[in-house]
N, CA, C and O atoms as a GROMACS GRO file, in nm:
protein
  308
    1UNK      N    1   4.748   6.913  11.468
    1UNK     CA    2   4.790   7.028  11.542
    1UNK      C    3   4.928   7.076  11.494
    1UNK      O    4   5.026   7.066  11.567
    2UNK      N    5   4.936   7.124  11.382
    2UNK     CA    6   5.095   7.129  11.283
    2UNK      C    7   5.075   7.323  11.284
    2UNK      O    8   4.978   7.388  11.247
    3UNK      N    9   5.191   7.364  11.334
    3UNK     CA   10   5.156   7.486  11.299
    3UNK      C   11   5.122   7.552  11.198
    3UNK      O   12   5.127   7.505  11.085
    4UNK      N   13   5.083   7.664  11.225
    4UNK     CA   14   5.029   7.729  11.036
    4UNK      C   15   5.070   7.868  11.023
    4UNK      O   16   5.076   7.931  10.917
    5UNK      N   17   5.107   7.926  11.175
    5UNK     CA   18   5.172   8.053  11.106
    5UNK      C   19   5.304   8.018  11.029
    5UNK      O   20   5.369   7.914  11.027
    6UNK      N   21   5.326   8.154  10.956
    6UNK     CA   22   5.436   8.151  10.827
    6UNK      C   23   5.617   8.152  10.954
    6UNK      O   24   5.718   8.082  10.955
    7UNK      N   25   5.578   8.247  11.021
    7UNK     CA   26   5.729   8.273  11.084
    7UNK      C   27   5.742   8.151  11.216
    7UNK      O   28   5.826   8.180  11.302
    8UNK      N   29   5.668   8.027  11.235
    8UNK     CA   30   5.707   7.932  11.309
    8UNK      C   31   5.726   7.852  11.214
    8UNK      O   32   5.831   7.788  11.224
    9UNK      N   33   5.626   7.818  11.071
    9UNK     CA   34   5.710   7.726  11.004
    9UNK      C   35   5.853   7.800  10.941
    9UNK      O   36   5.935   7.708  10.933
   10UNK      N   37   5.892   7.878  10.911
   10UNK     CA   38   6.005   7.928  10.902
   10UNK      C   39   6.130   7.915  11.009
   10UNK      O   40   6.234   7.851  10.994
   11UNK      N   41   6.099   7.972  11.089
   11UNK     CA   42   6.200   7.883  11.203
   11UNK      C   43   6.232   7.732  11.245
   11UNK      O   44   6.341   7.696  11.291
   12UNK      N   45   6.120   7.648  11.224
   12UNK     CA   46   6.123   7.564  11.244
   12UNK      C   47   6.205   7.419  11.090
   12UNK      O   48   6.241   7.302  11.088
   13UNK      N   49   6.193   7.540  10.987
   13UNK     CA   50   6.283   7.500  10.842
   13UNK      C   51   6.377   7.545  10.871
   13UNK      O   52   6.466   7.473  10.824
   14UNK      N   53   6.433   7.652  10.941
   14UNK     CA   54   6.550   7.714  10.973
   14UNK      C   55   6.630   7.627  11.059
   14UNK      O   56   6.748   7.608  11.032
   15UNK      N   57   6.550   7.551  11.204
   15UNK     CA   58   6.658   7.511  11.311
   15UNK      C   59   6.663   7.346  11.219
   15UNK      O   60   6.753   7.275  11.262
   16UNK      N   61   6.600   7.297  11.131
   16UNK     CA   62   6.602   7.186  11.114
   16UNK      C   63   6.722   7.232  11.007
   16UNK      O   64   6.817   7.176  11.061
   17UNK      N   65   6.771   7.290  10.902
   17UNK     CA   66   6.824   7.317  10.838
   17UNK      C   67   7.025   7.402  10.905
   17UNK      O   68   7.136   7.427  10.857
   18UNK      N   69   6.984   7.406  10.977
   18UNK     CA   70   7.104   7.437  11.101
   18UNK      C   71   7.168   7.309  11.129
   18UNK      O   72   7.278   7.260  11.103
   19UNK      N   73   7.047   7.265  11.200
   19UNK     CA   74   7.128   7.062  11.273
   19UNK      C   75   7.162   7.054  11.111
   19UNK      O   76   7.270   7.101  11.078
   20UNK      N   77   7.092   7.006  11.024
   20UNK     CA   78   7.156   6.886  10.942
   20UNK      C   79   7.291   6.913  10.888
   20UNK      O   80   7.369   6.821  10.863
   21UNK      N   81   7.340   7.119  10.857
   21UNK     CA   82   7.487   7.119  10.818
   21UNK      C   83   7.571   7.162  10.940
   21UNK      O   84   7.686   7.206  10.938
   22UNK      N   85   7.497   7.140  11.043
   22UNK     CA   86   7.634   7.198  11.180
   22UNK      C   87   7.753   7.054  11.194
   22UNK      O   88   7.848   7.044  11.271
   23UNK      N   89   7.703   6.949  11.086
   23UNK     CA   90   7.829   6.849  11.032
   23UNK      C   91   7.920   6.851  11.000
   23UNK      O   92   8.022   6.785  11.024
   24UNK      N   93   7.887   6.960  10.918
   24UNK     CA   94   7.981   6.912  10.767
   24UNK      C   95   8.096   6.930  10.838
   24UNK      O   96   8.096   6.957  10.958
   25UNK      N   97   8.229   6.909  10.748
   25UNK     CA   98   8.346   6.908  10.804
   25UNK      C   99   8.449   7.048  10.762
   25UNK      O  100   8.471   7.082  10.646
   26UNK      N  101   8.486   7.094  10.844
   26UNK     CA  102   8.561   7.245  10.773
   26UNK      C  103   8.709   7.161  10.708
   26UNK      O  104   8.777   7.070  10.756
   27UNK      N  105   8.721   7.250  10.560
   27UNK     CA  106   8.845   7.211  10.518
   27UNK      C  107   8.948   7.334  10.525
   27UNK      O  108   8.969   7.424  10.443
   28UNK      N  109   9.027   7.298  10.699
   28UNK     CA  110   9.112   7.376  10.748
   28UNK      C  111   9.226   7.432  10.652
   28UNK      O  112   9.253   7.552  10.648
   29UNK      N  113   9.291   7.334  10.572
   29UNK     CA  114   9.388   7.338  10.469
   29UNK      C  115   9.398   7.449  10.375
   29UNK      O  116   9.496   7.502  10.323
   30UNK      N  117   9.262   7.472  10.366
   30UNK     CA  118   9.243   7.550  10.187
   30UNK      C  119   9.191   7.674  10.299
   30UNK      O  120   9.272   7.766  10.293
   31UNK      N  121   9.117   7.694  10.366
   31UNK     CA  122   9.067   7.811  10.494
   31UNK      C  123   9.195   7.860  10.500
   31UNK      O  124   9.196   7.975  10.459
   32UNK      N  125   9.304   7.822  10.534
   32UNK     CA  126   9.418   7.865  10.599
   32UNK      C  127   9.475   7.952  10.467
   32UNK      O  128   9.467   8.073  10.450
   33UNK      N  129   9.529   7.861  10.387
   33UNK     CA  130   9.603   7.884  10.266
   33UNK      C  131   9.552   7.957  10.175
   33UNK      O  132   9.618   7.996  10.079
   34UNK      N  133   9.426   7.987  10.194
   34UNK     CA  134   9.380   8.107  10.098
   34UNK      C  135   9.403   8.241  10.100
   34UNK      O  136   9.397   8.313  10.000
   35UNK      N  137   9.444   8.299  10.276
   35UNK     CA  138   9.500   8.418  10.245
   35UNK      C  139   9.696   8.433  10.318
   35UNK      O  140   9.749   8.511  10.396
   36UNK      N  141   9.733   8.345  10.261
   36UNK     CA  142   9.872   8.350  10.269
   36UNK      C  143   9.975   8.475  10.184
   36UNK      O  144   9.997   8.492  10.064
   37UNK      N  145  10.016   8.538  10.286
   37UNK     CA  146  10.085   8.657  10.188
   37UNK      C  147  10.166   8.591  10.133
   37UNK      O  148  10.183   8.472  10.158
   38UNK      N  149  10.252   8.681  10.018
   38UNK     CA  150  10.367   8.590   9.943
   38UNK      C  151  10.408   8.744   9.934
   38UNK      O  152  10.330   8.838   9.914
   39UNK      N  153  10.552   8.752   9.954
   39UNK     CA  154  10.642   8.887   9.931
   39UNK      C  155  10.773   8.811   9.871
   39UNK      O  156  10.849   8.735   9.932
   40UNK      N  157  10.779   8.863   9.707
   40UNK     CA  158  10.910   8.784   9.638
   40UNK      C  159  11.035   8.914   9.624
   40UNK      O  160  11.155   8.889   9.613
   41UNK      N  161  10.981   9.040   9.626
   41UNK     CA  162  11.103   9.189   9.617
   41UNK      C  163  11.108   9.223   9.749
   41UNK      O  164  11.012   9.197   9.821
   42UNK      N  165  11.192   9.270   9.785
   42UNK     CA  166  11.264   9.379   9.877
   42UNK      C  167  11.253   9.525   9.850
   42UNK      O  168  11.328   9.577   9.767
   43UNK      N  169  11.163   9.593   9.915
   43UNK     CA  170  11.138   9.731   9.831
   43UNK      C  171  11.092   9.828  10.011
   43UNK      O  172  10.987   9.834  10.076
   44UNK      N  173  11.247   9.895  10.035
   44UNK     CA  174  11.226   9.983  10.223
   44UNK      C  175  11.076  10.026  10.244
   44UNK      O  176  10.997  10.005  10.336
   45UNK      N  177  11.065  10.102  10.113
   45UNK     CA  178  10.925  10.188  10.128
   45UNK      C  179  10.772  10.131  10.121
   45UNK      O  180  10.667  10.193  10.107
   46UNK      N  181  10.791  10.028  10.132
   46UNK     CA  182  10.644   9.964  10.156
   46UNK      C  183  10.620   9.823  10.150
   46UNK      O  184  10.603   9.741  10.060
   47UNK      N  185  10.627   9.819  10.320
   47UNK     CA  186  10.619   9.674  10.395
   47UNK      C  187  10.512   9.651  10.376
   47UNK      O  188  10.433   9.736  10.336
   48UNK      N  189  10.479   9.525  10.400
   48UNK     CA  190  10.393   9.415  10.386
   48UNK      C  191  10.302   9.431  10.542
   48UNK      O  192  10.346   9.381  10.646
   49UNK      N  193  10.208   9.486  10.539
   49UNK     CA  194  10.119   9.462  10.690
   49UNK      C  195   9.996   9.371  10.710
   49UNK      O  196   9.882   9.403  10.676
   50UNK      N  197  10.028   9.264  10.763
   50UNK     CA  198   9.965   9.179  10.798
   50UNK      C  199   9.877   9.209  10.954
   50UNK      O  200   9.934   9.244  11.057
   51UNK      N  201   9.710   9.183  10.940
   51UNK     CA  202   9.693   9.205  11.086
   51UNK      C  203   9.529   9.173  11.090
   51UNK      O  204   9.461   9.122  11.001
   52UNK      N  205   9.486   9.218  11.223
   52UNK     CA  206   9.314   9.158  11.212
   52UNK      C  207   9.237   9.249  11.239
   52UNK      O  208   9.124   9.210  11.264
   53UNK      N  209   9.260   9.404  11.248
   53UNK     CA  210   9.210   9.538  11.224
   53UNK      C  211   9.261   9.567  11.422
   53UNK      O  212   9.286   9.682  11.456
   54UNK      N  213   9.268   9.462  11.518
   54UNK     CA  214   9.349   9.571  11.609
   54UNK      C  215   9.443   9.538  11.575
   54UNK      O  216   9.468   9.611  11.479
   55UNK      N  217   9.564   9.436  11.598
   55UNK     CA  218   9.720   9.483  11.588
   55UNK      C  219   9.759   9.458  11.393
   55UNK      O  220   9.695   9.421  11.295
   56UNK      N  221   9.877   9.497  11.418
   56UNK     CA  222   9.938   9.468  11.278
   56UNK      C  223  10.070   9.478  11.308
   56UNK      O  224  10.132   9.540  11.394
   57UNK      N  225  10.110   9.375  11.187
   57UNK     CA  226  10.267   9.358  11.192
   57UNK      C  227  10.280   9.384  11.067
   57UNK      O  228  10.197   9.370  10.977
   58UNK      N  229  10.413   9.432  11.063
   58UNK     CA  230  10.456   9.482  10.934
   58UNK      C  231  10.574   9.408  10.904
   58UNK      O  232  10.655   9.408  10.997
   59UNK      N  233  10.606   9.353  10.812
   59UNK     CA  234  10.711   9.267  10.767
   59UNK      C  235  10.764   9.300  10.623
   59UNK      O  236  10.702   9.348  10.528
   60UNK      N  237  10.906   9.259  10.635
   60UNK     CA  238  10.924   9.327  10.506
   60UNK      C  239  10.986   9.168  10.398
   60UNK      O  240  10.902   9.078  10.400
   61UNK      N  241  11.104   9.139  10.321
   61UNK     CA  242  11.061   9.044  10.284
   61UNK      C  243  11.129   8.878  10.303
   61UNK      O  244  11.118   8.769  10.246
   62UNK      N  245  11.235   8.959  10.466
   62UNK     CA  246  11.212   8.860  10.561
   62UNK      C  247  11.158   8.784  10.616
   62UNK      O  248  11.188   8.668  10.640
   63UNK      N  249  11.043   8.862  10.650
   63UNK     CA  250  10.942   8.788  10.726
   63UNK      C  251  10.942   8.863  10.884
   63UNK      O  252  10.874   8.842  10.984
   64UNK      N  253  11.042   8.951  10.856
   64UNK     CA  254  11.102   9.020  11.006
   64UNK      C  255  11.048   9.178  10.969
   64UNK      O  256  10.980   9.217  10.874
   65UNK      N  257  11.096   9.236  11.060
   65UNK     CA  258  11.066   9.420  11.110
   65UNK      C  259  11.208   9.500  11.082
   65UNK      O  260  11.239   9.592  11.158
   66UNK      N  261  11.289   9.464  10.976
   66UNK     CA  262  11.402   9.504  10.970
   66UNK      C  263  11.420   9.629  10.931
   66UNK      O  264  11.527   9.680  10.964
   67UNK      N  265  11.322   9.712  10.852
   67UNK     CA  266  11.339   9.831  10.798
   67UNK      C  267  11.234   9.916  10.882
   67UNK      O  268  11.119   9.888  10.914
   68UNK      N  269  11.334  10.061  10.914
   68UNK     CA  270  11.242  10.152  10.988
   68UNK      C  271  11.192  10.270  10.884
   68UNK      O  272  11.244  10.300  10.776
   69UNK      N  273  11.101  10.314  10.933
   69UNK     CA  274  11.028  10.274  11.101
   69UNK      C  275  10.893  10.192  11.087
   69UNK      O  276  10.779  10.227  11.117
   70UNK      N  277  10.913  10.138  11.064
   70UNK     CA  278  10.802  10.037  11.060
   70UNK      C  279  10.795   9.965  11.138
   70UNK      O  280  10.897   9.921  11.190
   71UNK      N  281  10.662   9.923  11.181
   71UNK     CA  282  10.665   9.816  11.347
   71UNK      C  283  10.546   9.776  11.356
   71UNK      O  284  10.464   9.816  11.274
   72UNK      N  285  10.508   9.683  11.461
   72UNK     CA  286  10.432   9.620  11.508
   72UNK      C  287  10.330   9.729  11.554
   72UNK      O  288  10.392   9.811  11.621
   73UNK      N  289  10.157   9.771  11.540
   73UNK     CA  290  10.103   9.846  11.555
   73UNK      C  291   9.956   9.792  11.661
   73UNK      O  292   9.915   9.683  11.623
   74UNK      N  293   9.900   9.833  11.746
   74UNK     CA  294   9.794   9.820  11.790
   74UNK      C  295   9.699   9.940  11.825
   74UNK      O  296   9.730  10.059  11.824
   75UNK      N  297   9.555   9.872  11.864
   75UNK     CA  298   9.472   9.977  11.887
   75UNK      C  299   9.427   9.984  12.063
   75UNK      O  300   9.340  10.049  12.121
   76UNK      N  301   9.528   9.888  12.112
   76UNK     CA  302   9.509   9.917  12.276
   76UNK      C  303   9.684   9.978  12.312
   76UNK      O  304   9.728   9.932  12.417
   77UNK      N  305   9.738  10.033  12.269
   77UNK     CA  306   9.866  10.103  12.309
   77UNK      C  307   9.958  10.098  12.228
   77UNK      O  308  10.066  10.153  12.253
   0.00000   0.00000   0.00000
């Protein structure tokens, strides 16, 4: 009594194939460090904006908001 349609054995390769890598281990280290900005010049006219499509921060090559007008930006106010 083994199923025989195509889209239950497919799901059923699918959820078995889910459990065996919902293991593995995330390597936080290299995830993180892969999109690390790096700002080495000082240049007023075009800060560095870092953000996750609602807010953004703009930094220049402080690491701070020192040059205007540039600022901290969002899409709820």
């Amino acid at each position: 009594m083994f199923p025989t349609e195509p889209s239950t054995i497919y799901c059923l390769f699918l959820l078995c194939w889910i459990f065996l890598t919902s293991n593995a281990a995330i390597d936080r280290h290299s995830l993180v460090t892969r999109y690390n900005p790096t700002r080495i010049t000082s240049n007023p006219t075009t800060p560095m904006q870092v953000g996750n499509g609602n807010f953004a921060f703009g930094a220049d090559v402080t690491s701070l908001q020192t040059f205007l007008p540039f600022a901290t930006m969002s899409s709820w106010g």
